[in-house]
Structure formats: C-alpha cells, structure tokens
C-alpha positions in Angstrom: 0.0 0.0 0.0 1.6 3.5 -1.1 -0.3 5.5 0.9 0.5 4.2 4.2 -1.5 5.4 7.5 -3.9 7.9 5.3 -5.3 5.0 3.0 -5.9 2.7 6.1 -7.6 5.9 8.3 -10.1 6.2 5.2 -10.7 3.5 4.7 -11.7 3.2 8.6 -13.6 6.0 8.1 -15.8 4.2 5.2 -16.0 1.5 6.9 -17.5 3.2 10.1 -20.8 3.2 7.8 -22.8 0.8 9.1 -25.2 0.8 6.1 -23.1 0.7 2.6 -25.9 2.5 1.2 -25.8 5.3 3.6 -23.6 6.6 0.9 -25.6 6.7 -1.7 -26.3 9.8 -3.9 -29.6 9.7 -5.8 -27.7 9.3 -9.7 -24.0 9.0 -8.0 -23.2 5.5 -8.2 -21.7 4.6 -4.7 -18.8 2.6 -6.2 -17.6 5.9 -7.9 -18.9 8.4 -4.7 -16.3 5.4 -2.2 -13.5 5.7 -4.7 -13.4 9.9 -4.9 -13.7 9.5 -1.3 -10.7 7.6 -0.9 -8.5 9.3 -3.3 -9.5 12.7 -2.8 -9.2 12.2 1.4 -5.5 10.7 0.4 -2.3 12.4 -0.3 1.2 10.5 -1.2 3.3 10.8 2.2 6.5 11.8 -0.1 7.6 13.5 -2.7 7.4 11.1 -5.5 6.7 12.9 -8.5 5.8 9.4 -9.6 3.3 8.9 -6.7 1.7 12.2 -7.0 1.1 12.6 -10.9 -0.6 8.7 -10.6 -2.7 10.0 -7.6 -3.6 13.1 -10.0 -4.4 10.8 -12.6 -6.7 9.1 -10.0 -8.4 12.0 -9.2 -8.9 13.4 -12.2 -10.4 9.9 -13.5 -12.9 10.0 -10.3 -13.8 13.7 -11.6 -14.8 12.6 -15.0 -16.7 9.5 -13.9 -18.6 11.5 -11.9 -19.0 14.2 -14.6 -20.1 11.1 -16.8 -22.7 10.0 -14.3 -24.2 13.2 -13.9 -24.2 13.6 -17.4 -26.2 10.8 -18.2 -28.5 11.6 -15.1 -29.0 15.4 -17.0 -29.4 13.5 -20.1 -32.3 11.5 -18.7 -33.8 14.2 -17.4 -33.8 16.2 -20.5 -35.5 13.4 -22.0 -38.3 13.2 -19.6 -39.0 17.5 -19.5 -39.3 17.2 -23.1 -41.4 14.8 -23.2 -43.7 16.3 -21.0 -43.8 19.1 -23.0 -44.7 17.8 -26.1 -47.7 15.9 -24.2 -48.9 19.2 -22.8 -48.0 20.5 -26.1 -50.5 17.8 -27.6 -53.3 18.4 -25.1 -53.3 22.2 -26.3 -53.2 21.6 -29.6 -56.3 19.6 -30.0 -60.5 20.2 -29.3 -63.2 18.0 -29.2 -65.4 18.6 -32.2 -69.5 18.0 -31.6 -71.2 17.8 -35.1 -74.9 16.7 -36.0 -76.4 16.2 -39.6 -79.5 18.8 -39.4 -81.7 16.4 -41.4 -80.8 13.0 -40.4 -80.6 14.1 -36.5 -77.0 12.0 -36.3 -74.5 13.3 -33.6 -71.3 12.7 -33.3 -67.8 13.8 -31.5 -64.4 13.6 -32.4 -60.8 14.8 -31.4 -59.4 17.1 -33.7 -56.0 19.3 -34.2 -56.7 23.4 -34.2 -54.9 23.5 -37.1 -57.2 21.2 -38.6 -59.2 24.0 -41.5 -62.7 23.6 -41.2 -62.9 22.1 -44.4 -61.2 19.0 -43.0 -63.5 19.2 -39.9 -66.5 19.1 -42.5 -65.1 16.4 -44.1 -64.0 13.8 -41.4 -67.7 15.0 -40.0 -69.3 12.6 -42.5 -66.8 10.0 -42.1 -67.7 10.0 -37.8 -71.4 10.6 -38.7 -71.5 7.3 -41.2 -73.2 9.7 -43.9 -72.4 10.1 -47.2 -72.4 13.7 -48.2 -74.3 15.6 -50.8 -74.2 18.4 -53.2 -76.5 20.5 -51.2 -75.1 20.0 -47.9 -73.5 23.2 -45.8 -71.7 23.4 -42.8 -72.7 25.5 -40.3 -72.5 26.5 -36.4 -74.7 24.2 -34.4 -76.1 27.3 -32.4 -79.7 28.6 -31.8 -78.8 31.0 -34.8 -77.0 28.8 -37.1 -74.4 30.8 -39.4 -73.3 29.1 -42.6 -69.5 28.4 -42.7 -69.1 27.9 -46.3 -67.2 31.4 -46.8 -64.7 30.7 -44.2 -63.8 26.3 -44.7 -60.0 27.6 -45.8 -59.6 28.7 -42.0 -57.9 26.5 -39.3 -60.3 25.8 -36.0 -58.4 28.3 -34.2 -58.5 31.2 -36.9 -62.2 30.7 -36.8 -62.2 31.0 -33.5 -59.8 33.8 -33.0 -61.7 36.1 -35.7 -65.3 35.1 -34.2 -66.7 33.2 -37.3 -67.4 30.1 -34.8 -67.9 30.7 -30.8 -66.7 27.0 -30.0 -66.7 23.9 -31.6 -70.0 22.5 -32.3 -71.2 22.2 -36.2 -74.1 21.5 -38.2 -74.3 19.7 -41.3 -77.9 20.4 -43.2 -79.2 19.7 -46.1 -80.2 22.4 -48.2 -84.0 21.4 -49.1 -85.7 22.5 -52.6 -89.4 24.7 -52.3 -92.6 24.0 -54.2 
C-alpha cells in the first residue's frame, strides 16, 4: 500500500458506515462516490513525483466518472422535460369537435387538431357521422342562430375562433331542401 497510514484511516472511516448504502447519492453510483472518497481524502506521504502525478491521474479519473454520471442523469432528465412538454403541447393543440347532420338528426364527437381547417373538420364530419355527403349539404355552427361556414372552410379551428366566425366547436351539417 503506497499511501500508508492515510489509506488505512479512510478506509476506517468508510467503513464506520454501518449501512453501505448510507452513501448513496440519488444518480451518483456509490462505487464511484467510495472511490473519490478515498482518493481525494488521500495524499502520497512523499515526494514522489511518480506517486503524486498517478494520484492526480486518479483523481482526475474520479472527476470525470462523476462528470459522466451526472451527465447521463441530466441526459435523462432532459429526456423526460421534453417529453412532458410535447404531451402538454398535444393536449393544447387539440379540441373535441360536436357535429350533428341537421336532417338525419345524427351526432357525433371527435378529437381534432386546431390546425385542422374547417374544411377538413366538415369532411371527417361525415366519415364520424356514417353519412355520405351531398351536393347541397352546408356546414354551419350548431347554435340557436346557425351561421353558414361555407365562406370561411380555408380557415384552421383556431383562426375561426380567433376572428369570431365560430364561438366553440360545435357544427351543423344540413341539407339544403328544394321549395314548391
């Protein structure tokens, strides 16, 4: 043993622990945390440039496992914040659509993206309604005073909703109906 008296006094020390994993850090691996104990608490008894540039090396070897561990510890972290964003990101970015065909008195409700146009709300409309469209249809709000929506399908949920045209996100689907 190079280090004489300091290693065993350490080493003591550690062993005074009575519970190994009393040393644990939460992402410090105890096996790296024991060893920078060790080499860091011990310092060559003479002046061996030999002795001291190997317990340099020693050190700076604890250093970067230690740097690795928290690295990959950030890295995992990093991981799971994003993640969490993009979920929350995903529960903004979508609306539950209501939609009922005027004529056949069908309802239906659907998940859809805001940037979804309303011409692509109209459209998947028949596919969750089970009805084949016609000619004459026209989409519309599904309020008391339903306002036609045909001048505006090139706009996105949200636009619609930003500039007014819909109040929220309930539609209409009627059939325009010929007079005598």
């Amino acid at each position: 043993m190079k280090y004489g008296r300091q290693v065993k006094k350490n080493l003591t020390c550690l062993s005074n622990f009575a519970d190994p994993g009393a040393l644990h850090i939460e992402g410090f691996p105890t096996e790296v945390f024991r060893r920078q104990f060790v080499i860091e608490n011990t310092e060559p008894f003479n002046d061996d440039p030999l002795q001291k540039a190997v317990h340099d090396l020693e050190v700076a070897e604890t250093h970067l496992a230690n740097a690795q561990a928290e690295e990959a510890t950030a890295e995992h972290d990093v991981a799971e914040a994003i993640k969490e964003v993009k979920d929350a990101e995903r529960a903004h970015d979508t609306v539950t659509v209501h939609v009922i065909h005027v004529n056949e008195v069908e309802k239906a409700s659907f998940t859809e993206r805001l940037t979804a146009t309303l011409q692509q709300v109209w459209e998947k409309s028949y596919i969750e309604l089970k009805i084949p469209p016609k000619a004459k249809d026209v989409f519309q709000t599904a309020d008391k005073n339903p306002k036609s929506l045909m001048s505006f399908l090139s706009l996105t949920l949200e636009q619609a909703h930003q500039q007014k045209v819909i109040e929220d996100y309930c539609f209409g689907i009627a059939s325009e109906t010929g007079g005598a």
